[in-house]
C-alpha positions as CSV (number, residue, x, y, z in Angstrom):
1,X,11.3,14.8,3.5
2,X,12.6,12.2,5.8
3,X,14.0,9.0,4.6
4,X,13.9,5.5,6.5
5,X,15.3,2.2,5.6
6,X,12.8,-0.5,4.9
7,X,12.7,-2.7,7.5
8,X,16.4,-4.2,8.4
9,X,17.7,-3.1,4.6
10,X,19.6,-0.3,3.4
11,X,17.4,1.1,1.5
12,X,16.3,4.6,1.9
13,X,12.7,5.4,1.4
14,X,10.8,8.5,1.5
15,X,8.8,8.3,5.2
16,X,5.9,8.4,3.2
17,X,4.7,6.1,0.0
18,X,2.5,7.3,-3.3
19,X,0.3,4.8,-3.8
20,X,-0.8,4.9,-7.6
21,X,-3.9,3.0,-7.7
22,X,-5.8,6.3,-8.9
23,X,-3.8,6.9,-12.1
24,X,-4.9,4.1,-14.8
25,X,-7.0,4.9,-17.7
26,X,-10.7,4.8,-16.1
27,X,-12.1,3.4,-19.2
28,X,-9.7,-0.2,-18.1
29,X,-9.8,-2.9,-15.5
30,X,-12.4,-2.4,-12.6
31,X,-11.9,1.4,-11.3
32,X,-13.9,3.6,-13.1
33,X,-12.9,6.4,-10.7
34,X,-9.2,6.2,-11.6
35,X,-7.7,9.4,-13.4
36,X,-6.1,9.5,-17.2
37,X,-2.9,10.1,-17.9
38,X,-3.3,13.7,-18.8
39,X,-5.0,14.5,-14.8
40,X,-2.2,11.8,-13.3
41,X,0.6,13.3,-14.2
42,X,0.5,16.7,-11.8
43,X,0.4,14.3,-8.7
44,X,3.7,12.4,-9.8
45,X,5.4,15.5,-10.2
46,X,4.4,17.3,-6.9
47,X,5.0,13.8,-5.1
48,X,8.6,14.4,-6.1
49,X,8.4,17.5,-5.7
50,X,7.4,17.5,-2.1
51,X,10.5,14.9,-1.9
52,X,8.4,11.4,-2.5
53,X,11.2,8.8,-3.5
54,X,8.3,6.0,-3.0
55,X,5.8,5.1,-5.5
56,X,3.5,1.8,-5.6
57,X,1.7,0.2,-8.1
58,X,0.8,-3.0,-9.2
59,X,0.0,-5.0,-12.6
60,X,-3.4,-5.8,-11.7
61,X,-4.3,-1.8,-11.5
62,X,-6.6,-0.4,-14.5
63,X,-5.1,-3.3,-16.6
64,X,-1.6,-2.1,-16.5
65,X,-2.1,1.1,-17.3
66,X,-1.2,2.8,-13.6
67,X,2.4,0.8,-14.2
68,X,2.5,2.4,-17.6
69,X,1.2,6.3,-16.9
70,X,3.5,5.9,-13.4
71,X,6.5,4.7,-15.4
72,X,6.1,7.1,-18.4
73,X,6.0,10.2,-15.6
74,X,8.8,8.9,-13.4
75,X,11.5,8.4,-16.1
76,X,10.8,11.9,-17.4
77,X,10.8,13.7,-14.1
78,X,13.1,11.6,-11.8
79,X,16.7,9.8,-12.3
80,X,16.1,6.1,-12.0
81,X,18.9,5.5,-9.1
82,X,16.9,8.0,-6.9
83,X,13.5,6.3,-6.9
84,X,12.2,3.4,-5.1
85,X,9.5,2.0,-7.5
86,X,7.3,-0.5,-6.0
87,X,4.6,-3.2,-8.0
88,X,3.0,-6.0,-7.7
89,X,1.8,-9.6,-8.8
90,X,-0.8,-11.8,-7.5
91,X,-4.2,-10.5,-9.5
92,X,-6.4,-11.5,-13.0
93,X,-4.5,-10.2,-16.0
94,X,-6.4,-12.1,-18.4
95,X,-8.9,-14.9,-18.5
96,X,-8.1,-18.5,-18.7
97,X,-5.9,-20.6,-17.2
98,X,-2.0,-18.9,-15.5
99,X,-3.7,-15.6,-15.6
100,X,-3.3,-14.7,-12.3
101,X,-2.0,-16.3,-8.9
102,X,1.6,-16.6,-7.7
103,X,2.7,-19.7,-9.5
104,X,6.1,-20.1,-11.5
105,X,4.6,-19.6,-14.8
106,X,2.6,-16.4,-13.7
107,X,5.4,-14.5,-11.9
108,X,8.2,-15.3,-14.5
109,X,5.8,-13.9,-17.1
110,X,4.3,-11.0,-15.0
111,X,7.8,-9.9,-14.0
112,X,8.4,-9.1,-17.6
113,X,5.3,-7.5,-18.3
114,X,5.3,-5.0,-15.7
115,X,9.2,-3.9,-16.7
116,X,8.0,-3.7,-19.8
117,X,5.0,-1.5,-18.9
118,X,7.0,0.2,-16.2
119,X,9.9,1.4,-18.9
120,X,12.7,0.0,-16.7
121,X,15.0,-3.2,-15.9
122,X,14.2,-4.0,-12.4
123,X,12.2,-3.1,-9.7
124,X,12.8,-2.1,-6.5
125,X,10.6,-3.9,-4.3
126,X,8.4,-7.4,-6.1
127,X,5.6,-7.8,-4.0
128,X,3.2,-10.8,-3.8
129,X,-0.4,-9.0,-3.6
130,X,-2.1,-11.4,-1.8
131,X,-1.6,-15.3,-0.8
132,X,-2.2,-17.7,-3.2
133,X,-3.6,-20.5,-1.9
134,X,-3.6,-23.1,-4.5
135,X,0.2,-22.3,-5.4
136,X,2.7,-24.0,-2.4
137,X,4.5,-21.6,-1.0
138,X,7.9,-22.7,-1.9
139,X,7.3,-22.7,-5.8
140,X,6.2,-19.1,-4.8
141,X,9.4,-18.4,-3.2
142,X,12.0,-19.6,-5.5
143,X,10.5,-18.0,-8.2
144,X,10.8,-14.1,-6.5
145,X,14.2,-15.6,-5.7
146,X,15.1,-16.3,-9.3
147,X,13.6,-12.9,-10.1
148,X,16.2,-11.0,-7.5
149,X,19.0,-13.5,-8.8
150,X,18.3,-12.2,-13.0
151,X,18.3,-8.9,-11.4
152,X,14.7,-8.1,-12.1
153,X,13.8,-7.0,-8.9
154,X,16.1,-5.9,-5.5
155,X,13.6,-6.7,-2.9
156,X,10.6,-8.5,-2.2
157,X,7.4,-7.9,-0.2
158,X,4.0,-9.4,0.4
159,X,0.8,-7.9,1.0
160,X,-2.3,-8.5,3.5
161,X,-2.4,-12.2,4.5
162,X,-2.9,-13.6,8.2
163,X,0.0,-14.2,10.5
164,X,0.6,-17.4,10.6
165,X,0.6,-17.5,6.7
166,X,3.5,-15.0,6.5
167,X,5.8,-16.8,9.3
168,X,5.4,-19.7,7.7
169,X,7.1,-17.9,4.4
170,X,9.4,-16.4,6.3
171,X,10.7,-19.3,7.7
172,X,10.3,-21.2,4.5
173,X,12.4,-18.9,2.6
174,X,15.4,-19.2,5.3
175,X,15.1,-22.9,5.7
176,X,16.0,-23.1,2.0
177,X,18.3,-19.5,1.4
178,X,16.0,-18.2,-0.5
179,X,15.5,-14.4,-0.8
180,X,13.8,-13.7,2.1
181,X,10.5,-11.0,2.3
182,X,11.8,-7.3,3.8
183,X,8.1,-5.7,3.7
184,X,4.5,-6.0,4.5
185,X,1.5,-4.1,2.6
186,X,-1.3,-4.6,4.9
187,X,-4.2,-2.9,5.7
188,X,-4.5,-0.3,9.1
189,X,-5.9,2.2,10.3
190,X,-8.4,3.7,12.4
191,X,-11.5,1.9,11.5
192,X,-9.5,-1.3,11.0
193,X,-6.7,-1.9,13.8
194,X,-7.2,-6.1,13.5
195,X,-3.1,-6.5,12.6
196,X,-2.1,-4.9,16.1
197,X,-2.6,-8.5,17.3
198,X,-0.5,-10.7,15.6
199,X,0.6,-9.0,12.3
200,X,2.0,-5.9,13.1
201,X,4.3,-7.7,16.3
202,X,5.6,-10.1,13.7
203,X,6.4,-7.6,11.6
204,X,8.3,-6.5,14.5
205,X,9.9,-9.1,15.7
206,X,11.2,-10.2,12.1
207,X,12.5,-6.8,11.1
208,X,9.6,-6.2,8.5
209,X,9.1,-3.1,7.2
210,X,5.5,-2.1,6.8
211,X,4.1,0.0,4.6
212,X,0.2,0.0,5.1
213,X,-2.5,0.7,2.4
214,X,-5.6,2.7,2.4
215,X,-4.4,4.7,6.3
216,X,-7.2,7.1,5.8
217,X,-9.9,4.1,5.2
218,X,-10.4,5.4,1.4
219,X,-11.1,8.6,2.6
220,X,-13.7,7.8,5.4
221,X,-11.7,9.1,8.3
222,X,-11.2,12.4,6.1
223,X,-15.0,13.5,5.6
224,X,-18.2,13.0,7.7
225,X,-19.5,9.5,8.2
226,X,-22.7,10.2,5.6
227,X,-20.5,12.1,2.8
228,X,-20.0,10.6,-0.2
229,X,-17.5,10.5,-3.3
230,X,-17.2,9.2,-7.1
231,X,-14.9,6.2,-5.8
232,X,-17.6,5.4,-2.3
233,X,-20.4,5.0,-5.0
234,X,-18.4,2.6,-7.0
235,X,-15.8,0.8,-5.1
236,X,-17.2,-2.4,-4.8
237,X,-14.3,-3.8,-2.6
238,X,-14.2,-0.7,-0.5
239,X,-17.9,-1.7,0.7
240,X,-16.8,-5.0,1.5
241,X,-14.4,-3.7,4.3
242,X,-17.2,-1.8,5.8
243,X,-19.8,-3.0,5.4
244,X,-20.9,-4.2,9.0
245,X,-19.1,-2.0,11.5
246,X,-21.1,1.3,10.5
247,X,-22.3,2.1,14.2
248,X,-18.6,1.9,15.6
249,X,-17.2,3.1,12.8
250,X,-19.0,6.6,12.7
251,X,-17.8,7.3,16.1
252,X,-14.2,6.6,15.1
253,X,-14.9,9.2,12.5
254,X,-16.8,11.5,14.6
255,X,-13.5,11.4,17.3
256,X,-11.2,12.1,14.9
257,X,-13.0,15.3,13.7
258,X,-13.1,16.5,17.5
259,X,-9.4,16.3,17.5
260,X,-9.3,17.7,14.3
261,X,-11.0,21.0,15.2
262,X,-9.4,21.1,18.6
263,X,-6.0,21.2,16.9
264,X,-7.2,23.5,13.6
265,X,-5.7,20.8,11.3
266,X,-8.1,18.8,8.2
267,X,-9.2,15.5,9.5
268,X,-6.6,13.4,7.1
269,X,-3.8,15.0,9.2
270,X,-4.3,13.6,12.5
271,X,-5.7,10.1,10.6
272,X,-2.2,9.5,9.1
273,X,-0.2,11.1,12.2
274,X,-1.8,7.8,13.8
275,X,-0.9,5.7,12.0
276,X,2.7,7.3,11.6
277,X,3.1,7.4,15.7
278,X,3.1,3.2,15.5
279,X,6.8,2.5,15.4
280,X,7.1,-0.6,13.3
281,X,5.5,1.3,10.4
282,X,7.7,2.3,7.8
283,X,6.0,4.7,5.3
284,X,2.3,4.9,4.8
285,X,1.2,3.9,1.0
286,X,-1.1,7.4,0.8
287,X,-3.6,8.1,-2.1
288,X,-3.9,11.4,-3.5
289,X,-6.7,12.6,-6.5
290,X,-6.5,16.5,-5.5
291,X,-2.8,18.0,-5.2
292,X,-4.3,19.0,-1.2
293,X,-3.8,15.1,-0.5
294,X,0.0,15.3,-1.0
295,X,0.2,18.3,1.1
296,X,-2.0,17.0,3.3
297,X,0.1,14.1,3.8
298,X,3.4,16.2,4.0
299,X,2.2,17.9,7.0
300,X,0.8,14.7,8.9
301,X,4.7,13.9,9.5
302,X,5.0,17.4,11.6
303,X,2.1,16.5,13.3
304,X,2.8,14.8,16.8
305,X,-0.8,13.6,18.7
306,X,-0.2,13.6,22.5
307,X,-1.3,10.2,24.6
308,X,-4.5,11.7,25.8
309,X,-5.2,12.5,21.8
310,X,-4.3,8.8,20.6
311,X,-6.3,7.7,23.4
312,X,-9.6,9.7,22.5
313,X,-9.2,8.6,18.8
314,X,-8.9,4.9,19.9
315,X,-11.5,4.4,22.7
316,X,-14.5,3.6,20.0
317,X,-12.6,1.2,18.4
318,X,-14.8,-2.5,18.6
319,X,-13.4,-5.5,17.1
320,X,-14.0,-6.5,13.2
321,X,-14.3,-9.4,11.4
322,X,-10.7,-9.8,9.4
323,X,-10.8,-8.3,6.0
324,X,-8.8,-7.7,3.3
325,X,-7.1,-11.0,2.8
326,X,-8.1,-12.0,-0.5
């Protein structure tokens, strides 16, 4: 497995990212497609098996139970020094005033809850999941940077926002010498490529490293356009962020089966050797709920699409609506 720093830090991830959204007990929080504990713990073990170091998560995921389940395998399996764990604050954790957003009181007190869930003293990377817009930014900001100052967490990140949002905190956080965001968790791929125009040059331009979520469009690029899953029939948000581009969509899909079979490869191969050919991206955040995923995604990094191949898989693209913000 190849390892890449993270933006203009020095540290060393794994060139590709377990995202552990799928492993929280199903019966908790809004996923009912999520997998226990018991069927969760194979895919952390191959992960670092196949030479993973990177595994995301956040607080908001089946209730906390993805940051317990993830930590639970991890220190078992895996030295703590030679993992790069990865969570998040922004969403509901209970009802009620302060029980979600990115205000001082919610990320001092969510920091400590995830650790706690997590089984471990810091994190690597904090990440805001989401902007808040009723919190000012700079309350936002000082309080990740008291978080890397108690040692709670050694980096911090953000997630999908718009451009001009995450400049602005960028430059906020060096105006004042605060701790300054190294990473962006936004959302691309082939059926949505709207952060080529202003995100992804930022990103850039800034040194940002970017570690993009759902690169195989929940598992739409991987399947043809009128197959279904568990997850497709109840992902509620999923629909949202396709819900009106189903015309240009299906030929995105329909291109990337052609080069597919042309090369003999599944479909979820040449949809993350895409996105890995863009140069600013760091490591995919990939999902996996059969072990064929991970190996899936292990073999996307050998595979090399020519220009005329890029080309054919980007030609349907139309413009969409921006999704995924909030």
């Amino acid at each position: 497995m190849e390892t890449v720093r993270l933006g203009r830090t020095g540290l060393e991830v794994s060139r590709l990212c377990l995202g552990c959204m799928s492993y929280g007990e199903p019966q908790r929080g809004n996923h009912p497609w999520t997998l226990s504990e018991a069927q969760s713990r194979p895919f952390v073990r191959r992960a670092l098996e196949l030479g993973i170091n990177f595994f995301d998560t956040a607080n908001v995921y089946s209730d906390g139970t993805s940051e317990e389940i993830v930590g639970r395998v991890l220190k078992e399996h895996a030295r703590r020094d030679e993992i790069v764990i990865a969570t998040k604050v922004h969403g509901r954790m209970f009802k009620g005033p302060n029980g979600a957003g990115l205000s001082r009181k919610a990320i001092l007190s969510e920091i400590d809850h995830s650790l706690r869930r997590l089984g471990t003293d810091y994190v690597d990377l904090y990440q805001i999941h989401r902007w808040d817009p009723r919190t000012p930014i700079e309350e936002t900001l000082e309080a990740l940077h008291d978080v890397v100052r108690a040692g709670k967490a050694r980096y911090i990140g953000a997630s999908s926002m718009y451009a001009w949002q995450f400049a602005k905190a960028l430059y906020t956080a060096d105006r004042h010498g605060w701790t300054r965001f190294v990473s962006m968790q936004n959302y691309v791929n082939l059926l949505y490529r709207e952060e080529e125009r202003e995100m992804l040059p930022l990103c850039a331009a800034e040194g940002i490293g970017v570690i993009p979520w759902s690169p195989m469009a929940r598992g739409r690029l991987t399947r043809d356009w009128d197959e279904t899953s568990a997850r497709t029939e109840t992902d509620d948000f999923g629909r949202t962020l396709y819900a009106k581009t189903g015309e240009a969509d299906r030929k995105v899909v329909e291109a990337v089966a052609r080069v597919a079979a042309a090369r003999g490869v599944p479909r979820a191969q040449v949809a993350l050797a895409w996105v890995l050919a863009k140069p600013v991206v760091t490591a995919p955040i990939v999902g996996a709920t059969k072990l064929q995923h991970l190996d899936d995604a292990v073999a996307a990094l050998s595979l090399k699409l020519t220009a005329e191949e890029i080309a054919q898989l980007e030609a349907p693209y139309v413009p969409h609506a921006v999704v995924g913000h909030a």
